[in-house]
C-alpha positions as CSV (number, residue, x, y, z in Angstrom):
1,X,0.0,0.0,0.0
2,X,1.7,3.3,-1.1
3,X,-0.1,5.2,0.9
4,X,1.8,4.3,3.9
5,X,4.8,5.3,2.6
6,X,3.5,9.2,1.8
7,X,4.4,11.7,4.2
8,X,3.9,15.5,4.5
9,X,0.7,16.8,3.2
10,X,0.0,13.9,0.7
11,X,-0.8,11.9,4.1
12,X,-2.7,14.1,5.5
13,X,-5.0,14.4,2.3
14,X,-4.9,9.9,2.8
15,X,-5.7,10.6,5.9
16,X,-8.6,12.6,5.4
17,X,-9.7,10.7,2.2
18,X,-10.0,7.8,4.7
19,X,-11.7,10.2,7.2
20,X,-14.5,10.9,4.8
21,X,-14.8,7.3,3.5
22,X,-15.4,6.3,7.3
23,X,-18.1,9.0,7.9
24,X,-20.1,8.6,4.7
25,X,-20.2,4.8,5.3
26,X,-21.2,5.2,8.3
27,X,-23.8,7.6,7.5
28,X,-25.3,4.9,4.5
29,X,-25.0,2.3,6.9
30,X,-26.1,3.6,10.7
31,X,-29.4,4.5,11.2
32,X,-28.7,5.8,14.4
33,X,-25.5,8.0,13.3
34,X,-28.5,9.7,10.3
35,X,-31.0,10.2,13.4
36,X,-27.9,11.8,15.8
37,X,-27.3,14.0,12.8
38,X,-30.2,15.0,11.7
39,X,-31.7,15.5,15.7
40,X,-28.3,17.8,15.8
41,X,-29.6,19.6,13.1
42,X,-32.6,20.5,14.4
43,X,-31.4,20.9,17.9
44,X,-28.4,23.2,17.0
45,X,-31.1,25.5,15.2
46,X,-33.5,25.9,18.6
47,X,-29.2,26.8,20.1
48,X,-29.1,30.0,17.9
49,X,-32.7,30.5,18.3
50,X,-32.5,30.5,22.0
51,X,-29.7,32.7,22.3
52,X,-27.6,30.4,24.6
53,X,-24.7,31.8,26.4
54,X,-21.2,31.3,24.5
55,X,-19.8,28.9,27.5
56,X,-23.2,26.8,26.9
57,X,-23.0,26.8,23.3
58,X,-19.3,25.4,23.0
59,X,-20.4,23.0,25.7
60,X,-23.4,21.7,24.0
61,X,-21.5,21.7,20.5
62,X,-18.6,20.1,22.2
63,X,-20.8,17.3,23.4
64,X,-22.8,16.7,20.6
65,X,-19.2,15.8,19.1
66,X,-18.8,13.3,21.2
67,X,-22.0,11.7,20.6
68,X,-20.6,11.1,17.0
69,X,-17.4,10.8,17.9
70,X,-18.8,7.5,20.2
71,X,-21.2,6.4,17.6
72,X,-18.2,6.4,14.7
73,X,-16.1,4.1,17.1
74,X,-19.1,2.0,18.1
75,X,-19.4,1.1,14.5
76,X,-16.0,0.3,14.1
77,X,-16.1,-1.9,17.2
78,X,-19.1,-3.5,15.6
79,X,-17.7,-4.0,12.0
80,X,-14.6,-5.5,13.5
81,X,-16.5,-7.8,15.6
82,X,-18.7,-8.9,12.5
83,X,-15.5,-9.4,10.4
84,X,-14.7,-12.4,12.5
85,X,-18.3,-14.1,12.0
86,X,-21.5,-13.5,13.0
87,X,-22.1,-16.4,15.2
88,X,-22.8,-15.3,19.0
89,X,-19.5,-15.3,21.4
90,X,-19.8,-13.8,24.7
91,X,-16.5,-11.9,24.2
92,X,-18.2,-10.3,20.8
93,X,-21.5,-9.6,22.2
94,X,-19.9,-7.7,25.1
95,X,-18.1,-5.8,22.9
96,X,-20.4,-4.2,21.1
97,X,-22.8,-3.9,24.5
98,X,-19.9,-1.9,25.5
99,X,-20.0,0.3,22.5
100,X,-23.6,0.6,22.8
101,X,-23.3,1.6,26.2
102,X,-21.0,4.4,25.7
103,X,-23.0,5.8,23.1
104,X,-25.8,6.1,25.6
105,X,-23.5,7.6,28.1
106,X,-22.5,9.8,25.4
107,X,-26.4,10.9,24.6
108,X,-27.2,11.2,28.6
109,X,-24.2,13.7,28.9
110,X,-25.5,15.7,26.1
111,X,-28.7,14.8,27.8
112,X,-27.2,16.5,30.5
113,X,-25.8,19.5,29.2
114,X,-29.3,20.2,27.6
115,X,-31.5,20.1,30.7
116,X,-28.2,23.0,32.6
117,X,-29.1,25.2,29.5
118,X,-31.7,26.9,31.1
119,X,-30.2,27.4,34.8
């Protein structure tokens, strides 16, 4: 693979290439990364609307990135897990109950974040 051997800016354009590929796939493939999205959307417009304090705004921006940043590394969890087979394993099904679980952590602490807004 040449592009292992690229350095400077052509990896960094690799590395984003592969950034991109990751997200779109995921977006084709994850319901629930389209519904984050799409909920952040529409959530991000009531932000503006409500004229949230700058401190509150990075906060609720910051983690609403972590929300995708979880659900991105909960499919890759689950993709590697389903490259190996798709027959039950305890080891594989508390893998990917792991990733599920931090992307509900991640969605509570936006959760969170949300319901301070207001105080």
């Amino acid at each position: 693979m040449s592009e292992y051997k690229t350095a400077g800016a052509a990896r960094l354009f690799a590395a984003a290439g592969h950034s991109l590929r990751g997200v779109r796939d995921t977006w084709r493939t994850e319901a629930a990364f389209r519904q984050e999205i799409v909920l952040g959307a529409a959530v991000g417009a009531a932000v503006f609307m409500l004229e949230v304090p700058p401190l509150w705004l990075v906060l609720l921006l910051l983690t609403f990135g972590l929300v995708l940043v979880v659900e991105l590394l909960n499919t890759a969890i689950e993709a590697t897990v389903d490259r190996f087979g798709r027959q039950h394993h305890p080891l594989s099904g508390k893998a990917k109950d792991a990733g599920s679980a931090a992307v509900a952590a991640a969605l509570l602490l936006h959760a969170l974040v949300w319901a301070c807004v207001p105080w």
